[in-house]
C-alpha positions in Angstrom: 0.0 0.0 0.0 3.0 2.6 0.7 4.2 1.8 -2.5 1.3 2.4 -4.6 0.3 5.6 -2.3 3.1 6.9 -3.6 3.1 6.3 -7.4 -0.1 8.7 -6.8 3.1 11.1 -6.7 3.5 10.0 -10.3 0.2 10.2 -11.5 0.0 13.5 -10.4 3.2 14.5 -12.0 2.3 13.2 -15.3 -2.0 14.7 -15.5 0.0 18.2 -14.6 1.7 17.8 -17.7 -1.0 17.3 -20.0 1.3 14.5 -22.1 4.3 16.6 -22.7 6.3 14.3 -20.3 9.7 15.4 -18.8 12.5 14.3 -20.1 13.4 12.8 -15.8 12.1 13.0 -12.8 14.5 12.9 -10.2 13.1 10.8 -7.0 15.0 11.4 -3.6 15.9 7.6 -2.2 15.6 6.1 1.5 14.3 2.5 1.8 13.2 2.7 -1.7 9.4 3.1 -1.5 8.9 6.7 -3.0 10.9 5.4 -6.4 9.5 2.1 -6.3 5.7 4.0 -6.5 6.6 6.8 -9.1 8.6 4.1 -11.0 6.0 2.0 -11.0 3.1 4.3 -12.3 5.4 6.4 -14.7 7.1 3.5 -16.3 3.2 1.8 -17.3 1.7 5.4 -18.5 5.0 7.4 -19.5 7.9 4.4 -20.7 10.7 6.7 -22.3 10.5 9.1 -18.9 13.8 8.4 -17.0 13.3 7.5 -13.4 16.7 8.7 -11.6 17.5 8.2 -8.4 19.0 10.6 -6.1 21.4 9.5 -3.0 23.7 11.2 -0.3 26.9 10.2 -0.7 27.5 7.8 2.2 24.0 6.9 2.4 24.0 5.4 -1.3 22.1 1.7 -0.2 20.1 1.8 -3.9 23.1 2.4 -5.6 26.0 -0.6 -4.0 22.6 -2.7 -4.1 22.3 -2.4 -7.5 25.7 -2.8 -8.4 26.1 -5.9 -6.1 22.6 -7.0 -7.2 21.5 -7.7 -4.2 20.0 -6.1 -0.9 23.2 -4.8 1.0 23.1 -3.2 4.7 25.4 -0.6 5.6 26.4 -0.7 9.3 26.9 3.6 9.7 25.3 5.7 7.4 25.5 9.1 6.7 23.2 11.0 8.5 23.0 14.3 7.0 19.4 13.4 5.3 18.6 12.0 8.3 15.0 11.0 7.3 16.2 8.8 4.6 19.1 6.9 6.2 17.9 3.4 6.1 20.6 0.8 7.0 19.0 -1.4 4.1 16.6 -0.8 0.8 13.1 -2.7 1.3 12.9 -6.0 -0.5 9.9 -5.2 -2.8 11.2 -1.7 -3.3 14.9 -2.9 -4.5 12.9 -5.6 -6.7 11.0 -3.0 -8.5 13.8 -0.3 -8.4 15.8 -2.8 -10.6 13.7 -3.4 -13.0 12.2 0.5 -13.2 15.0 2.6 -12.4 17.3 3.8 -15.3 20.3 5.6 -13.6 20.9 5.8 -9.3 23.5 8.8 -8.6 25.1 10.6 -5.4 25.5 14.0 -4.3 27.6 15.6 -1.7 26.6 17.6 1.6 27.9 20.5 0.2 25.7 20.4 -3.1 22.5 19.8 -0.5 23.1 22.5 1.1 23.5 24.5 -1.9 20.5 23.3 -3.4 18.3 24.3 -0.1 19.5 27.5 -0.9 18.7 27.4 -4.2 15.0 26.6 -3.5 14.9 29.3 -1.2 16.2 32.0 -3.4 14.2 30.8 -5.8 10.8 30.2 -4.0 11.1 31.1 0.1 10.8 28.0 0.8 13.2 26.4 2.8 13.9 23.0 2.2 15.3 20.2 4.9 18.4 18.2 3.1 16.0 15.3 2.3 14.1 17.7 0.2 16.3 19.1 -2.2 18.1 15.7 -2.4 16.1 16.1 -6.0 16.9 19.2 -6.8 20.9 18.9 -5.5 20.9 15.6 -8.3 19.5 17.8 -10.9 22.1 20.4 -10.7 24.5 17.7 -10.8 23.0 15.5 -13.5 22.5 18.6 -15.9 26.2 20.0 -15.1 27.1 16.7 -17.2 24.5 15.8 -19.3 24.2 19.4 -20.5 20.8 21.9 -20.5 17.8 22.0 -22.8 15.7 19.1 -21.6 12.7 19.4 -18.7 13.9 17.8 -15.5 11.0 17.2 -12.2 12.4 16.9 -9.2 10.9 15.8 -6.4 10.5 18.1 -3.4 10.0 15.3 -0.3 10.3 17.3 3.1 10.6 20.9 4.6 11.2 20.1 8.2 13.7 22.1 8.7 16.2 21.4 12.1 17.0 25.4 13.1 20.1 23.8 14.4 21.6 22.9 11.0 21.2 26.3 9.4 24.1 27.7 10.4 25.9 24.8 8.8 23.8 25.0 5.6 24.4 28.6 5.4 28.6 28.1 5.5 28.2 25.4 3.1 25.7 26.5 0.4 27.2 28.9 -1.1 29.0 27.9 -4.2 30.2 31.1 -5.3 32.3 31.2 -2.1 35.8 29.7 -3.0 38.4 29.2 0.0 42.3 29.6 -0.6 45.2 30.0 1.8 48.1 32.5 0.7 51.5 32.7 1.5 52.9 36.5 1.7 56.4 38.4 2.5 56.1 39.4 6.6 56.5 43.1 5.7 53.9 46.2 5.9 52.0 47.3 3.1 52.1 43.3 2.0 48.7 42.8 3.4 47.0 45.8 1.2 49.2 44.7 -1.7 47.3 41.3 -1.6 44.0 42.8 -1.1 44.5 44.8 -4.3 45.1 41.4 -6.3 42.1 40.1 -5.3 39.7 43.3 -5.7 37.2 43.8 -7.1 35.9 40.5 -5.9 34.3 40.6 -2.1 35.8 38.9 0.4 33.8 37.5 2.5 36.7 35.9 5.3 40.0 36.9 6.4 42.6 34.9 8.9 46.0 36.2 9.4 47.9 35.6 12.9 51.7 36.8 13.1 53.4 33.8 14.9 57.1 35.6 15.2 58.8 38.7 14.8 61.6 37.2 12.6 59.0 35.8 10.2 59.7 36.1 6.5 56.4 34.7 5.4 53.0 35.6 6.3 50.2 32.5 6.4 46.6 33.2 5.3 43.3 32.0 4.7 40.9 33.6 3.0 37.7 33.3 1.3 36.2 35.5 -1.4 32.9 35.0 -3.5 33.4 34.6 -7.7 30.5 34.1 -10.1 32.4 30.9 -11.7 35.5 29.0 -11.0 37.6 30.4 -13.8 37.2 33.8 -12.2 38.7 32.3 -9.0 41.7 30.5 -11.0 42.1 33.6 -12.7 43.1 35.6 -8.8 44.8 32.9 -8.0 46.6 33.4 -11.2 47.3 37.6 -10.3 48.8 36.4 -6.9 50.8 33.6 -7.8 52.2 36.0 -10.5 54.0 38.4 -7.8 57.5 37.3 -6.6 56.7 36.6 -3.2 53.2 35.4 -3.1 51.7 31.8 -3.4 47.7 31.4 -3.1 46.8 27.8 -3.0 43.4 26.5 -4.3 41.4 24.7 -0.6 37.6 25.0 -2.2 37.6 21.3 -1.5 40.0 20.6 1.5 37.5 18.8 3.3 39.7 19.4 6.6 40.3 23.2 5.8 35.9 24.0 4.6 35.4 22.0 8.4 38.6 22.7 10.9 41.5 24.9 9.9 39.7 27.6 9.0 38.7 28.2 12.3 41.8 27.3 13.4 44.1 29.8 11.3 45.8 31.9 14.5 47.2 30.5 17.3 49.8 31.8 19.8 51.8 34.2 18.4 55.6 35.3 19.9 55.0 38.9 19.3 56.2 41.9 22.0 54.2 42.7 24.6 53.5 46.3 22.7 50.3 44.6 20.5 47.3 45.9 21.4 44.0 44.0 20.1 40.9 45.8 18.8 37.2 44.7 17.8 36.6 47.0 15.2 32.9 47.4 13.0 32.3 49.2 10.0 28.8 49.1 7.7 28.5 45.9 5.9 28.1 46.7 2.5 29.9 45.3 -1.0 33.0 46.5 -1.0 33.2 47.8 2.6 36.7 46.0 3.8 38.4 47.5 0.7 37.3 50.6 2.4 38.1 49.8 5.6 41.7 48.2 5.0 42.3 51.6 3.0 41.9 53.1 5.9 43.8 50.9 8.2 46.6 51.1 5.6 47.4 54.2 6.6 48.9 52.8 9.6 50.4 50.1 8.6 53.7 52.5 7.2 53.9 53.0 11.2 52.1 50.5 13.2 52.5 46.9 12.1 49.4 44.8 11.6 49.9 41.5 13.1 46.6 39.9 13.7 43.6 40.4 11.2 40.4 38.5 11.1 37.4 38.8 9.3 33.9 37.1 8.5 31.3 38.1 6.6 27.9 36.9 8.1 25.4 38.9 5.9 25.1 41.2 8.6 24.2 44.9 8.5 27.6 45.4 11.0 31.0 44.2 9.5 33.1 42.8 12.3 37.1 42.8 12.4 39.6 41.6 15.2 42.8 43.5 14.7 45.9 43.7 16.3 48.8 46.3 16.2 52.5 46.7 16.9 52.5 50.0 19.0 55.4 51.0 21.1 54.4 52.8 24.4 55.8 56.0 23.7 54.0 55.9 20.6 50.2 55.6 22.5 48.9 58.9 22.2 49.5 59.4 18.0 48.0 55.7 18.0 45.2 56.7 19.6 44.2 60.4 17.7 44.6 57.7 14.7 41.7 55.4 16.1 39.6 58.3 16.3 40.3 59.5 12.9 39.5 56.3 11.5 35.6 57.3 12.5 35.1 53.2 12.9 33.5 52.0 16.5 36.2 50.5 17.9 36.6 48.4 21.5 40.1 47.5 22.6 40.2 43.7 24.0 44.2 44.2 24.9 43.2 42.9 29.1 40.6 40.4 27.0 41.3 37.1 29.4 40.3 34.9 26.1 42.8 37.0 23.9 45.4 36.5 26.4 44.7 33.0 26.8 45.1 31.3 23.1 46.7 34.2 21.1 49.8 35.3 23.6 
């Protein structure tokens, strides 16, 4: 009865279209009954549709059962669509999916999350990861199979955990392309590399100086680019100065989940730095203006801890840290107040003197 409730899914699919069937429909898999039903209906009324089926990589029971042609049970399975994480496909559902189902494929977590936000750009809907499974494996399917051709996906689920949207947000958005850089330890180095990079935003910014006899300066940035050439083609300006490397990380699994966080660390600097949260108006463009500002300094004061994260705030938000000799206080300080950014100094901080000196 589940099954053939839902090759109703089908039927309705196919009436909506008046006979000018798609070309797919794309059918987000669990235990297997949702395909099994549309398969089942579609396949009798509709032969020449293609049924696809759409897994989570890591959760792909449909696809190693087909392949092994047999039922097979995965002991862990990834849990990211966690409504459709079955340890094993159903027996009538696997026997129908073989003989219905032309093509299973996999998607990754980040090109779920990328397809909620898709739907919800596109709608205001927001989608849990089960239901744009679909929609994740028709991006995918029609990056490789080409455009021109009507795809349906199916939409299963909109229960979305509040928990996981931070996550979702961080990972959804494929125009944001992740590098680390390797700079020469000298002021006016810093603005130098943000000049390379403009007039794309950047939307993230780790720099922590570790020494005082440092030659190189480690970074990790982020910065948003409408297609991947434009990002090859940055990474192309700064690996074309002398003393600059920029290093491609979009898919360094360990640097998108740990070492972005993780970029500073406790730095052997003189007791002279002095540690500011600065904000500024969050607009395109605004930490160009900002930096140009801060630049101003950096001829006299050396920068030596920068970080930055753009949260789609109204409020930009910077941590940064100067070199300033006591003596030198009082022209530091008419230059924070020329600067006409609110600024809080965090120098007595217990956190900031706890894991960054």
């Amino acid at each position: 009865m589940v099954i053939a409730g839902n090759g109703t899914v089908g039927m309705e699919i196919l009436r909506q279209m008046s006979g000018k069937w798609p070309d797919a429909i794309f059918v987000p898999v669990g235990g297997g009954g949702l395909i099994a039903g549309i398969a089942a209906y579609v396949k009798r009324i509709a032969p020449n549709v293609s049924i696809i089926g759409v897994e989570e990589s890591g959760a792909n029971l449909l696809q190693e059962s087909c392949k092994a042609k047999k039922r097979v049970r995965f002991t862990n399975v990834n849990c990211f669509t966690n409504d459709v994480a079955m340890k094993q496909i159903g027996q009538e559902n696997f026997r129908i999916c073989t003989d219905l189902v032309d093509k299973v494929i996999t998607v990754s977590t980040d090109e779920i999350c990328s397809a909620i936000r898709d739907v919800f750009e596109d709608t205001r809907s927001l989608m849990e990861p089960l239901g744009a499974l679909s929609v994740a494996g028709v991006k995918k399917y029609a990056g490789t199979n080409g455009i021109g051709k009507k795809y349906v996906a199916i939409l299963a689920a909109a229960n979305m955990d509040f928990d996981r949207l931070r996550f979702i947000s961080e990972r959804s958005d494929d125009r944001e392309r992740i590098m680390s850089v390797q700079i020469p330890e000298r002021r006016g180095a810093f603005q130098q590399l943000y000049d390379l990079i403009f007039p794309y935003n950047v939307t993230e910014f780790t720099y922590r100086m570790v020494s005082q006899h440092d030659i190189v300066a480690q970074i990790h940035l982020s910065i948003q680019t409408k297609t991947e050439s434009e990002f090859h083609e940055v990474l192309s300006r700064i690996n074309s100065q002398k003393e600059m490397q920029a290093i491609d990380q979009s898919q360094n699994e360990l640097t998108k989940a740990h070492l972005r966080y993780l970029g500073t660390g406790r730095a052997q600097v003189p007791s002279s730095e002095r540690v500011f949260r600065m904000s500024f108006p969050e607009r395109p463009g605004a930490l160009k203006d900002f930096l140009d500002c801060v630049s101003h300094s950096n001829h006299k004061w050396n920068i030596s801890l920068f970080h930055y994260r753009n949260h789609g705030a109204d409020i930009g938000r910077v941590l940064v840290a100067f070199q300033v000799p006591p003596f030198e206080n009082e022209a530091f300080e008419g230059f924070l107040r020329d600067l006409n950014f609110a600024f809080y100094e965090e120098t007595q901080n217990p956190a900031y003197q706890q894991f960054l000196l």
